[in-house]
C-alpha positions in Angstrom: 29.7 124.3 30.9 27.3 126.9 30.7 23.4 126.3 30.8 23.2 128.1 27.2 26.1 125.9 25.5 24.6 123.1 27.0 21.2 123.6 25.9 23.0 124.1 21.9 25.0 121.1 22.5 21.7 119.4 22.9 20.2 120.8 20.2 22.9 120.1 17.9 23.7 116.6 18.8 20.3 115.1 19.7 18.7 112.9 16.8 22.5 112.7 14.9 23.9 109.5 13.7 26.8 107.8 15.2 28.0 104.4 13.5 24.5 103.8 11.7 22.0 104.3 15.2 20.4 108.0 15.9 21.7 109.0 18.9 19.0 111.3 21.7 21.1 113.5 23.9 19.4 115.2 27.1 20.1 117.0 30.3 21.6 114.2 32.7 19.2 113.7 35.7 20.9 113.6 39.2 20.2 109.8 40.4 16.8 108.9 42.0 15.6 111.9 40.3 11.9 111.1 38.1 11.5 112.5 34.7 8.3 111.0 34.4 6.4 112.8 37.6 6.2 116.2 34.8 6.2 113.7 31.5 4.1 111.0 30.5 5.3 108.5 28.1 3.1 108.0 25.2 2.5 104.8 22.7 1.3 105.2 19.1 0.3 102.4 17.3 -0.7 101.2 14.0 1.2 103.7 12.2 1.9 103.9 8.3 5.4 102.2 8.5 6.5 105.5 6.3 5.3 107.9 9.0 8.5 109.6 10.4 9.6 111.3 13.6 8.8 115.2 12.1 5.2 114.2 10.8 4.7 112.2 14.1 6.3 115.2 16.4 4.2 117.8 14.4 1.2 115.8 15.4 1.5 115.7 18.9 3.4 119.7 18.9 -0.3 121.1 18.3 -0.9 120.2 21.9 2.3 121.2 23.9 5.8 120.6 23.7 7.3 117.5 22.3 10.3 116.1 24.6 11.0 113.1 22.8 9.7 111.6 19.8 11.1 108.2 18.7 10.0 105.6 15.8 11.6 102.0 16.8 13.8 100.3 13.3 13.2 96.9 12.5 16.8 95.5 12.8 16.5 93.1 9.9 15.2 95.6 7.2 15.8 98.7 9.1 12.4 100.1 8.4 9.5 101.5 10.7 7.7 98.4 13.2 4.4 100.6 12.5 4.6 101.9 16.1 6.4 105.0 18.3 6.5 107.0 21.8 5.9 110.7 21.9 7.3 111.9 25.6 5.0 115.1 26.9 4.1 117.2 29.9 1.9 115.2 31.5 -1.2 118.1 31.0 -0.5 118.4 27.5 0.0 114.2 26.9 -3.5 113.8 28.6 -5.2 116.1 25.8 -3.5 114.8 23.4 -3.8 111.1 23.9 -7.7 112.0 24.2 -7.7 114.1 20.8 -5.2 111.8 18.4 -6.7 108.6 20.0 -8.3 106.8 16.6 -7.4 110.0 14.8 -6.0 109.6 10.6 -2.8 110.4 10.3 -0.8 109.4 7.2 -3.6 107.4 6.1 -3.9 105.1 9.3 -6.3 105.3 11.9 -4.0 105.4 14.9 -3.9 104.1 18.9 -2.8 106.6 21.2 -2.3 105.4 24.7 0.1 105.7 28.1 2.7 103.9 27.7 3.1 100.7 29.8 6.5 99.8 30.2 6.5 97.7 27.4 3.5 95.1 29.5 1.1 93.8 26.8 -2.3 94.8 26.9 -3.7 92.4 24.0 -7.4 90.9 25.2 -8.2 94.1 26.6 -10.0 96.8 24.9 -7.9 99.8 24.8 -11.1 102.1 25.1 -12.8 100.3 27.9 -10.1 99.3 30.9 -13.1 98.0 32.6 -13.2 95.2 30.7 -13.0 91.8 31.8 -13.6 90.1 28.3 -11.5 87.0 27.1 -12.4 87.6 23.6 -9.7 90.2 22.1 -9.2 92.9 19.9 -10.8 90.7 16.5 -14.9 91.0 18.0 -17.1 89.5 15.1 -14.6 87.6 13.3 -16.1 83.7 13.7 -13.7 80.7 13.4 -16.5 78.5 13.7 -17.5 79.8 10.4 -13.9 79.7 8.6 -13.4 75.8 10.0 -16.9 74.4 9.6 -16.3 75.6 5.1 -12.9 73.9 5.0 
């Protein structure tokens, strides 16, 4: 196949249903090579669960290209899980994770990060991976307090 009908075929077949699930077609990779030494894999969270790919890819687009964009369904309802992963050059991720990081967008402050490989980072303080802190993400929120009234 030619490098111009594949690129259409791509094009036209990426992000198309097939049996109920959006399908993401790309170049095929020869094995062992790694997509992610140009690309860096980014997580954004605590997005409005009506946020979709386009508003989420136009988002990130102001800062370089978009490779990938992808919203996550809930199986049960089928709805957004109020999270995603934006794929960019890794230049163009690093601005943009610094720009969009606790940035509005559909009404939702929202956490842009590397992604992790799915490793949790809860007790840490996504701004500050120096620190050591036990305490979590809910700082000034007392149970003592909520216990002691009832």
């Amino acid at each position: 196949m030619r490098s111009e009908d594949a690129e259409k075929a791509i094009a036209e077949l990426s992000d198309t249903e097939v049996d109920g699930r959006s399908i993401k077609v790309n170049e095929a990779m020869p094995q062992g090579t790694k997509v992610r030494e140009t690309t860096t894999k980014i997580y954004v969270g605590n997005l409005d669960f009506d946020t979709t790919e386009d508003i989420l890819r136009d988002a990130f687009a102001q800062y370089g290209e978009v490779k990938d964009c992808m919203l996550p369904e809930d199986k049960d309802f089928g709805g957004s899980r109020g999270f995603g992963f934006v794929t960019m050059d890794k230049e163009d991720a690093k601005i943009a994770m610094e720009e969009l990081d606790e940035v509005e967008l559909d009404g939702r402050c929202i956490r842009v990060t590397e992604a992790n490989g799915g490793r949790s980072s809860r007790g840490r303080s996504y701004k500050d991976d120096d620190n050591e802190s036990d305490e979590g993400y809910d700082e000034g929120y007392d149970d003592d307090e909520y216990y002691d009234d009832n």
